[in-house]
C-alpha positions as CSV (number, residue, x, y, z in Angstrom):
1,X,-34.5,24.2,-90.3
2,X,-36.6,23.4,-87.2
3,X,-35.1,24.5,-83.9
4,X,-36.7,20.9,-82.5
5,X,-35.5,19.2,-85.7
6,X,-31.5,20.2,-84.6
7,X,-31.8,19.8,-80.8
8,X,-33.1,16.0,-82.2
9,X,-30.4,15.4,-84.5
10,X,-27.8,16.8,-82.0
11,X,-28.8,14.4,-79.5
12,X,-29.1,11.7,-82.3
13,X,-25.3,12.5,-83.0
14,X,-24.4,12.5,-78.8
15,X,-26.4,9.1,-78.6
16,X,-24.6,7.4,-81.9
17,X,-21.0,8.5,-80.6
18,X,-22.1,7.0,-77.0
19,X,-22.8,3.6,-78.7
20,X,-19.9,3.4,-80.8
21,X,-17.7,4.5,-77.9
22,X,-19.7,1.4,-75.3
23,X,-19.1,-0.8,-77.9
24,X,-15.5,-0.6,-78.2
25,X,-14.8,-0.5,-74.3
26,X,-17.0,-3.9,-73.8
27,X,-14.8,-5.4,-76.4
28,X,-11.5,-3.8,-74.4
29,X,-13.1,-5.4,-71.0
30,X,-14.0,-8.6,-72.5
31,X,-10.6,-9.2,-73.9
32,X,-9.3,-8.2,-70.6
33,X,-11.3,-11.0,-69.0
34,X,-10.4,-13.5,-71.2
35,X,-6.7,-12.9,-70.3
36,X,-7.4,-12.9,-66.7
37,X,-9.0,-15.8,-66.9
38,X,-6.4,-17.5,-69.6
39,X,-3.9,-16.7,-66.6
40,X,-6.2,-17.9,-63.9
41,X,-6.6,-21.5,-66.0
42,X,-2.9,-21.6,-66.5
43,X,-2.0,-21.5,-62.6
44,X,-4.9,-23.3,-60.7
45,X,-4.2,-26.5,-59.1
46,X,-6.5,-29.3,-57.7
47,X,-6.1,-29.6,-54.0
48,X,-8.2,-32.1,-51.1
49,X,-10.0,-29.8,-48.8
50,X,-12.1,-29.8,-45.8
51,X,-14.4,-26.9,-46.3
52,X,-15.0,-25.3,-42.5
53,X,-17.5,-22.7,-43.0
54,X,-19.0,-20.3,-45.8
55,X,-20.2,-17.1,-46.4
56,X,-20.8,-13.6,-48.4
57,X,-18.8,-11.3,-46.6
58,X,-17.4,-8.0,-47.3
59,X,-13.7,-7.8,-48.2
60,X,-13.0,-5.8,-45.0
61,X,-14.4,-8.3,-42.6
62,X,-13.7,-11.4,-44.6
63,X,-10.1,-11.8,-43.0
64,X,-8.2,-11.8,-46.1
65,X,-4.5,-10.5,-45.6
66,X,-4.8,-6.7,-45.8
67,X,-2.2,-7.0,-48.5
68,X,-5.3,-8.0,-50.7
69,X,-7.5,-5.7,-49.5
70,X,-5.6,-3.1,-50.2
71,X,-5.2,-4.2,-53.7
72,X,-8.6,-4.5,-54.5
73,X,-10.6,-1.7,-56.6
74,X,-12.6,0.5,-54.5
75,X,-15.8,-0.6,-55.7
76,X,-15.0,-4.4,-55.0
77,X,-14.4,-3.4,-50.9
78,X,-17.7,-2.5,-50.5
79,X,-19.6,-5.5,-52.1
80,X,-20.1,-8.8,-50.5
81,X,-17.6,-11.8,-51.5
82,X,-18.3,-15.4,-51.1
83,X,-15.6,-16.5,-48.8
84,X,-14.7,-20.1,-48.1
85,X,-12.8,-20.8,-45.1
86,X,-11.2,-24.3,-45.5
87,X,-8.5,-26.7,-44.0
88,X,-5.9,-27.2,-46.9
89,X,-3.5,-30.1,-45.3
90,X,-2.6,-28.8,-41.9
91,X,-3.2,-24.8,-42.7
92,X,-6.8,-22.9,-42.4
93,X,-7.2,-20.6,-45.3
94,X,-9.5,-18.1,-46.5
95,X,-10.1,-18.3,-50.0
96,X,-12.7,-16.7,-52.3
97,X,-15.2,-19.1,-54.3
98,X,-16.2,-18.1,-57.6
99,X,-20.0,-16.9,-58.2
100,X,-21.1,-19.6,-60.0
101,X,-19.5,-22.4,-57.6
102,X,-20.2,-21.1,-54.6
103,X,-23.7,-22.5,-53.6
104,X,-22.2,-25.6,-54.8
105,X,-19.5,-26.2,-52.0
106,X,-20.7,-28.3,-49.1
107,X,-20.5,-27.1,-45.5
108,X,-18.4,-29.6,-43.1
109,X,-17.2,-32.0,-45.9
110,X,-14.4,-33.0,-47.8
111,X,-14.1,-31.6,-51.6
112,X,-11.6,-32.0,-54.2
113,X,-11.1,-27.8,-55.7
114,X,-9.3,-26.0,-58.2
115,X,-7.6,-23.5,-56.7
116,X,-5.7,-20.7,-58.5
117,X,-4.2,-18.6,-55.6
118,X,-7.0,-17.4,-53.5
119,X,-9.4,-18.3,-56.1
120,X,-11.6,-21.0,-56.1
121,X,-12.4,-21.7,-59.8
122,X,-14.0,-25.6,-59.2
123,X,-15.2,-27.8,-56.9
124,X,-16.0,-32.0,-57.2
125,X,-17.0,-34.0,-54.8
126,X,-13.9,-37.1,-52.8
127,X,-16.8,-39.9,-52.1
128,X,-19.4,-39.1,-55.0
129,X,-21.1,-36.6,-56.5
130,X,-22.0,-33.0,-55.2
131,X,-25.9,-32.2,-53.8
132,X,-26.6,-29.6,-56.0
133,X,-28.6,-27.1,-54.2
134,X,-32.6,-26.8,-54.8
135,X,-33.9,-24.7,-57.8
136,X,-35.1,-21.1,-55.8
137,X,-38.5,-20.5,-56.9
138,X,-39.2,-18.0,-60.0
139,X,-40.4,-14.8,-59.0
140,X,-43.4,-13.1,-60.6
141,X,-41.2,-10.5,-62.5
142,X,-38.6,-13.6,-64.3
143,X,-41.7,-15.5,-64.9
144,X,-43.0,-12.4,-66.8
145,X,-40.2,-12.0,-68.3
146,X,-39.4,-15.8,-69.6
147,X,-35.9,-15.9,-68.1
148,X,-34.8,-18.9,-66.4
149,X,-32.6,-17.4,-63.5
């Protein structure tokens, strides 16, 4: 046999085994998200708030209680959250909003959320609907591409 033709096959073998082994952590980490967020559904509650101000702020200077902080994975402390700061009754909290929700809270107004502990999972509007916010504009690499992002 070739010397090229088993270097090839060797790498063939490496990139086969590093495939098989993506594959079954993707399905480990999406089961693992589907509990989380089973157990996330099964404790939110729907709560009248006055949202104050909001943000993307990293966890360090987003004045969570350290005792979150320091729970978070090391990668998470370094990326930026969206933080809502919001009256709840009587008491200003500091909650984080979810990704896809978060352009969707309104600044100074009441909103109706689902909370789930310091999770903000959804948000609708007291009097009326939301403003949803305006479409940014495609750049030239998504239009190239066809995605609608």
């Amino acid at each position: 046999m070739n010397p090229v033709t088993i270097v090839l096959l060797v790498i063939l073998v490496i990139l086969i085994g590093v495939l098989i082994g993506l594959y079954f952590w993707g399905k480990k980490a999406q089961k693992k998200q589907e509990e989380q967020q089973a157990q996330i559904e099964a404790a939110k509650q729907t709560v009248s708030m006055l949202v104050i101000d909001k943000k993307r702020l990293p966890l360090k200077e987003s004045g969570l209680p350290q005792m979150v902080i320091d729970q978070a994975p090391k990668l998470m402390r370094r990326t930026k959250l969206p933080i809502v700061k919001a009256k709840i009754g009587p008491k200003i909290s500091i909650l984080i909003a979810d990704e896809k929700i978060f352009d969707l809270i309104p600044v100074k107004k009441e909103v109706k959320a689902d909370v789930s502990g310091l999770y903000i999972v959804g948000v609708r509007g007291i009097r009326g609907h939301l403003e949803t916010p305006p479409q940014k504009k495609k750049g030239l690499f998504r239009r190239l591409l066809g995605k609608n992002k």
